[in-house]
C-alpha positions in Angstrom: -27.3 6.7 51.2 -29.4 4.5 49.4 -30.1 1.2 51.4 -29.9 -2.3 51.5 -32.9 -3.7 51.2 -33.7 -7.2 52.5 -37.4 -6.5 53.8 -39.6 -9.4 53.3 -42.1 -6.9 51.9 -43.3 -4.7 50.9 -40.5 -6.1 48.7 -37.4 -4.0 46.6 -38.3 -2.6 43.4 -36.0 -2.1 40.6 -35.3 1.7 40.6 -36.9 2.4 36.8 -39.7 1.2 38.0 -39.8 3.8 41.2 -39.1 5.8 39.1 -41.8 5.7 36.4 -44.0 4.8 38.9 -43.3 8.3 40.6 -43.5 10.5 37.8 -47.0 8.8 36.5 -48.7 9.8 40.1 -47.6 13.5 39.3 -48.7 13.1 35.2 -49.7 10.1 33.8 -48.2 9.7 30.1 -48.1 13.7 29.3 -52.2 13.5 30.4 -52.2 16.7 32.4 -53.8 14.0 35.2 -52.2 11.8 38.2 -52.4 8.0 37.7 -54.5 8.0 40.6 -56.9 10.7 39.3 -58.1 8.9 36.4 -60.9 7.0 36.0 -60.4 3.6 35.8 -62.7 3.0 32.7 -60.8 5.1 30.6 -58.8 3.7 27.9 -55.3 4.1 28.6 -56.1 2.2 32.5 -57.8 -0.3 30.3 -54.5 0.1 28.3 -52.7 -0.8 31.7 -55.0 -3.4 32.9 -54.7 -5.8 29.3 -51.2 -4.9 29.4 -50.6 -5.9 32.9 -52.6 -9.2 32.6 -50.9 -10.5 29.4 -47.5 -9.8 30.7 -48.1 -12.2 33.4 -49.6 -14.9 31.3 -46.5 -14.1 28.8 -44.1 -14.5 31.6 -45.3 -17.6 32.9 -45.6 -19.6 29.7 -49.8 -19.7 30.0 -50.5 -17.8 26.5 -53.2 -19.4 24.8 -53.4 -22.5 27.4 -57.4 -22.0 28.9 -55.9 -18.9 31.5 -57.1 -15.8 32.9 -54.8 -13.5 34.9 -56.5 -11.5 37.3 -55.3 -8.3 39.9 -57.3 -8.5 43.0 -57.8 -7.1 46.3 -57.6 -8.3 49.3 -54.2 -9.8 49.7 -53.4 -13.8 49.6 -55.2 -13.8 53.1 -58.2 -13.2 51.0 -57.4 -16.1 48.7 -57.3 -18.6 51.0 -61.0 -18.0 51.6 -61.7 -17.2 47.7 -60.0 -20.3 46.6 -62.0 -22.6 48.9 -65.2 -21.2 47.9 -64.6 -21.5 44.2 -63.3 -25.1 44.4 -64.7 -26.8 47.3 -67.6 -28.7 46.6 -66.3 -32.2 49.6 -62.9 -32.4 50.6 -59.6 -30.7 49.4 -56.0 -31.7 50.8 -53.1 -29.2 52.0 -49.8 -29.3 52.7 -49.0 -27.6 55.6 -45.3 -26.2 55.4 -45.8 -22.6 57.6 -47.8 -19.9 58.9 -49.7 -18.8 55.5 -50.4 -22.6 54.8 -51.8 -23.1 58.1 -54.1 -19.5 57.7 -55.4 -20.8 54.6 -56.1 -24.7 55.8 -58.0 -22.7 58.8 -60.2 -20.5 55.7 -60.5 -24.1 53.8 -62.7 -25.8 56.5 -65.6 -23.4 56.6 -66.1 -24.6 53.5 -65.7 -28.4 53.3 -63.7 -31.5 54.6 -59.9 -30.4 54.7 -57.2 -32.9 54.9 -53.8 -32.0 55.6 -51.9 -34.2 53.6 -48.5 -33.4 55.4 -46.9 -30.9 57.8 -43.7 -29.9 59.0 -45.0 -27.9 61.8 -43.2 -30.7 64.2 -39.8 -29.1 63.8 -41.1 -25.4 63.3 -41.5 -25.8 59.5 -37.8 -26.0 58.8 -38.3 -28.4 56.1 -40.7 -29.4 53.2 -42.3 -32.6 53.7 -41.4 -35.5 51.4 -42.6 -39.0 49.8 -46.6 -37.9 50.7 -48.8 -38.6 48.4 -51.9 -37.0 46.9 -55.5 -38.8 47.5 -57.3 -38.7 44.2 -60.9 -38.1 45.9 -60.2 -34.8 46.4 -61.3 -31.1 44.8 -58.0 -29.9 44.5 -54.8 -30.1 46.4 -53.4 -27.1 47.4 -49.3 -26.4 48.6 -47.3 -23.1 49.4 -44.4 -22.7 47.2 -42.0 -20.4 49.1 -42.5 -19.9 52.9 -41.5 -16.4 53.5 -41.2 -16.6 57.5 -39.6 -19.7 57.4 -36.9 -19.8 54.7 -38.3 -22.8 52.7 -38.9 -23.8 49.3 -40.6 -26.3 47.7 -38.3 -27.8 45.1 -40.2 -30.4 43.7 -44.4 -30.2 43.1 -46.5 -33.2 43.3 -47.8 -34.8 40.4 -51.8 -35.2 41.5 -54.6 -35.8 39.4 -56.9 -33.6 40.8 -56.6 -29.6 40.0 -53.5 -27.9 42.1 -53.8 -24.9 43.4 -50.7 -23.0 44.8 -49.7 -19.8 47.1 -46.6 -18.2 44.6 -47.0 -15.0 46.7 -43.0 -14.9 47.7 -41.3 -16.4 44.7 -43.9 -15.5 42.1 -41.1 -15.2 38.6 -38.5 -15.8 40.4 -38.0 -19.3 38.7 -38.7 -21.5 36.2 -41.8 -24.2 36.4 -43.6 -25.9 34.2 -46.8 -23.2 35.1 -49.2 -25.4 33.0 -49.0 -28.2 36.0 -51.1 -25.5 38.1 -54.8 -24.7 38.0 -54.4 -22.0 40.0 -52.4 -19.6 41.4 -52.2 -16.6 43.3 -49.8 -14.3 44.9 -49.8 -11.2 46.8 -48.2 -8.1 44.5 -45.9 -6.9 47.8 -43.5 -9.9 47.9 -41.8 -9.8 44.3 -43.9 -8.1 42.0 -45.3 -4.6 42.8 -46.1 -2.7 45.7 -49.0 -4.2 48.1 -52.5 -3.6 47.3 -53.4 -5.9 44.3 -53.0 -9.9 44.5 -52.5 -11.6 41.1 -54.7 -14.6 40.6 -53.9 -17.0 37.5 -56.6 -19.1 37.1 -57.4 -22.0 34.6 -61.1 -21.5 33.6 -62.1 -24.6 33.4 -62.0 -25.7 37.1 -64.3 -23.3 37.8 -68.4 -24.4 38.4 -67.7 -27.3 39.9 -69.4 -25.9 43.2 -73.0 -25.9 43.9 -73.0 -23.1 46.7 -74.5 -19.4 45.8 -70.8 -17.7 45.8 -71.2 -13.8 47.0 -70.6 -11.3 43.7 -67.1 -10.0 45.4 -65.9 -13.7 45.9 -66.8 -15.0 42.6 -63.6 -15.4 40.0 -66.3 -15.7 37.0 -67.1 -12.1 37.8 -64.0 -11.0 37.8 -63.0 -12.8 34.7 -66.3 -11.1 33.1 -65.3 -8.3 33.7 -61.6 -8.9 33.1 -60.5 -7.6 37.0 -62.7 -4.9 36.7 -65.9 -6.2 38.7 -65.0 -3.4 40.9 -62.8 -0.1 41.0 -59.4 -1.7 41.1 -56.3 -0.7 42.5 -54.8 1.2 39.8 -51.3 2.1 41.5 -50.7 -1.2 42.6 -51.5 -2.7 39.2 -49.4 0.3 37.1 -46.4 -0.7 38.9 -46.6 -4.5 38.6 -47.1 -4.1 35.2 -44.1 -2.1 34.8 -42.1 -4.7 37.0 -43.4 -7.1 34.8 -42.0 -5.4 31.8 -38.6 -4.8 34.1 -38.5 -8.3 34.0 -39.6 -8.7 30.4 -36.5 -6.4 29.2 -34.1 -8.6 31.2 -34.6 -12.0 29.5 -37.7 -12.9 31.9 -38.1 -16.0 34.5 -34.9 -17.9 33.5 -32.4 -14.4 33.4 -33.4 -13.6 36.6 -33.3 -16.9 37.7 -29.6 -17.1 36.9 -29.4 -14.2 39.2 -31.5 -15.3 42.2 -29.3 -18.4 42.2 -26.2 -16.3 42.7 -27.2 -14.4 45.7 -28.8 -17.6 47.1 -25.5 -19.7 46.4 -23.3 -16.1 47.9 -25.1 -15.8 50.8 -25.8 -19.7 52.0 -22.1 -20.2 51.4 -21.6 -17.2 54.1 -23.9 -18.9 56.4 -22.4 -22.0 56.4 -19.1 -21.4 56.1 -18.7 -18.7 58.8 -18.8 -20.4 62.4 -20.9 -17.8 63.9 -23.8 -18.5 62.1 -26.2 -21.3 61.7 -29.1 -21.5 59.0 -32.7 -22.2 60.4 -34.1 -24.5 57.3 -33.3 -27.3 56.3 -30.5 -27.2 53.7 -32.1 -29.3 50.9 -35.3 -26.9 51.3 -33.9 -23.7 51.6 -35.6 -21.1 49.6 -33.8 -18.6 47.2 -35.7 -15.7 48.2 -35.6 -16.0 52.0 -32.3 -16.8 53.6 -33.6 -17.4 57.6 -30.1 -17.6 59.9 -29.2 -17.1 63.4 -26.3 -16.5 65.6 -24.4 -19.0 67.6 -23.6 -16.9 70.4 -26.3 -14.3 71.4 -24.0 -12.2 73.0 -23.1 -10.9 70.0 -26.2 -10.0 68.8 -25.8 -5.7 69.7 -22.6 -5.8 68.0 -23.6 -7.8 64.8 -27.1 -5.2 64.5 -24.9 -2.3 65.2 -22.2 -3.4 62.5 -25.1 -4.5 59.8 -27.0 -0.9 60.6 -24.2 1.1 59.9 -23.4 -1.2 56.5 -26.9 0.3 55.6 -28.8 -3.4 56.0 -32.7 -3.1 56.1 -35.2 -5.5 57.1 -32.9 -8.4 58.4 -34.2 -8.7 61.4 -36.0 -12.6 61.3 -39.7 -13.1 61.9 -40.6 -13.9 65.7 -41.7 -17.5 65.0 -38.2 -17.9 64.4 -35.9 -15.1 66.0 -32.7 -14.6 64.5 -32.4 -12.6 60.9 -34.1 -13.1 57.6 -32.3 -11.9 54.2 -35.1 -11.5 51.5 -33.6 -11.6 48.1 -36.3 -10.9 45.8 -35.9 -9.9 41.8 -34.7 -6.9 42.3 -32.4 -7.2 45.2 -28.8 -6.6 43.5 -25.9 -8.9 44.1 -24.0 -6.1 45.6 -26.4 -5.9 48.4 -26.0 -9.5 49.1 -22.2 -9.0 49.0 -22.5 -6.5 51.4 -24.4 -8.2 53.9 -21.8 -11.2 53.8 -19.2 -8.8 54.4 -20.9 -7.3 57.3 -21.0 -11.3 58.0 -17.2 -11.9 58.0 -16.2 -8.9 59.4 -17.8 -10.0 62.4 -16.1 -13.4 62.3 -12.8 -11.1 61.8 -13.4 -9.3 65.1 -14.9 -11.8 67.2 
């Protein structure tokens, strides 16, 4: 039986796309040769690579607008060191709404004067922080747009007039934004887009050489925008199937069809939560994010009898990070409504029987 799958990623993938994805590591397009056998300087990765790269600029609205898109290594973790040696020449502000916001202010300040504009780490980062506002002294400001462990969601960005630079790596296309307000942006493949190993980085080309540090070869986006994210042997798997999630998404309508659809699970399963007495939502309900629902139980006692039920309803990946305890739904893209459905059901049965 074919699970439920609520893991916070790796994420779901649309089953095409595991599909495709599969059959190109036995033979790539009729080549005789695996995906991962081929050289990555041959034409038809190259083929991938352009294709991949101008679906994400197509997708976000950045066509023709002074962008690169780049696939990366490393992970986000990796970003929050790149970004800072790119951009920060003095002092650069963050907002500091969760775990991967604070990992990235701690990356910031070996390279200059971090200020942390606002937190939320005084009630567990249950909530975004409101009415701050953004010194114009500064490099760039940089925010978290979905926090993953937490179950929160920037609604709102701040209007700044210094470049802003944002970590999309767990609602990357899952909603619409004016995409043209960022300088940069990056997000980790494993969340919403592909499988882990490659990091997209969407990055406005003029912000960059504003620094006056020697920036190591591996670190340096001008390298990889030379060489179009090909500085170095890239992760071709990785890359192949975000760029056929990409076109999954594509085919559907894009950012605002699936939008529709993310705000149908949200709106089915936070009605659940707060509706049904024997649950209780961690976030903040004017914050909470559409792809990570974050809830606990009322009464722990019936903790055994709620994993048991949601283990034999297929469920994966519910359990809730340990920062916060309790269970975690990830609805990403391609998590169907029916899965949502089903989790809420486990949900009221329990109500039923308790």
């Amino acid at each position: 039986m074919k699970k439920h799958n609520f893991s916070a990623g790796p994420c779901i993938l649309p089953q095409e796309v595991l599909l495709k994805a599969s059959e190109a590591v036995i033979d790539f397009n009729n080549s005789g040769l695996s995906l991962i056998e081929i050289s990555h300087r041959s034409k038809p990765f190259i083929e991938v690579m352009e294709t991949a790269s101008a679906l994400a600029l197509e997708l976000l609205g950045l066509e023709g607008k002074g962008y690169k898109a780049l696939f990366l290594q490393g992970g986000a973790s990796t970003q929050f060191l790149m970004a800072a040696y790119n951009l920060l020449e003095n002092k650069a502000g963050y907002l500091n709404t969760g775990t991967w916001a604070a990992k990235s202010i701690k990356e910031a300040k070996l390279f200059g004067e971090v200020v942390e504009v606002a937190s939320s780490k005084d009630a567990n980062y249950n909530y975004i922080p409101k009415g701050f506002s953004v010194p114009s002294d500064l490099d760039y400001f940089h925010c978290t747009s979905n926090n993953t462990i937490f179950g929160t969601q920037l609604k709102e960005f701040p209007t700044t007039s210094v470049p802003l630079v944002c970590d999309m790596s767990s609602d990357i296309f899952s909603r619409s934004l004016d995409f043209s307000k960022f300088d940069l942006i990056y997000a980790g493949a494993q969340k919403n887009m592909g499988p882990a190993g490659t990091t997209l980085v969407v990055i406005k080309e003029d912000v960059l050489g504003k620094v006056t540090r020697a920036i190591p070869s591996m670190l340096d986006y001008k390298n990889f925008i030379e060489k179009e994210s090909m500085f170095n042997t890239p992760p071709v798997f990785a890359v192949y199937t975000s760029m056929l999630t990409l076109q999954w998404l594509k085919d559907l309508g894009g950012i605002a069809a699936i939008e529709k659809e993310n705000e149908k699970k949200a709106q089915l399963m936070y009605s659940e939560i707060d509706l049904n007495p024997l649950f209780k939502g961690f976030a903040a309900k004017e914050d909470r994010s559409n792809m990570n629902a974050t809830f606990n139980l009322v009464d722990e006692s019936l903790k055994d009898t709620f994993d048991a039920m949601a283990k034999d309803a297929g469920m994966n990946g519910i359990n809730g990070h340990r920062s916060v305890g309790g269970y975690r739904a990830s609805m990403y893209n391609a998590l169907p409504l029916s899965s949502v459905a089903a989790l809420v059901e486990v949900m009221s049965e329990l109500e039923r029987k308790a």
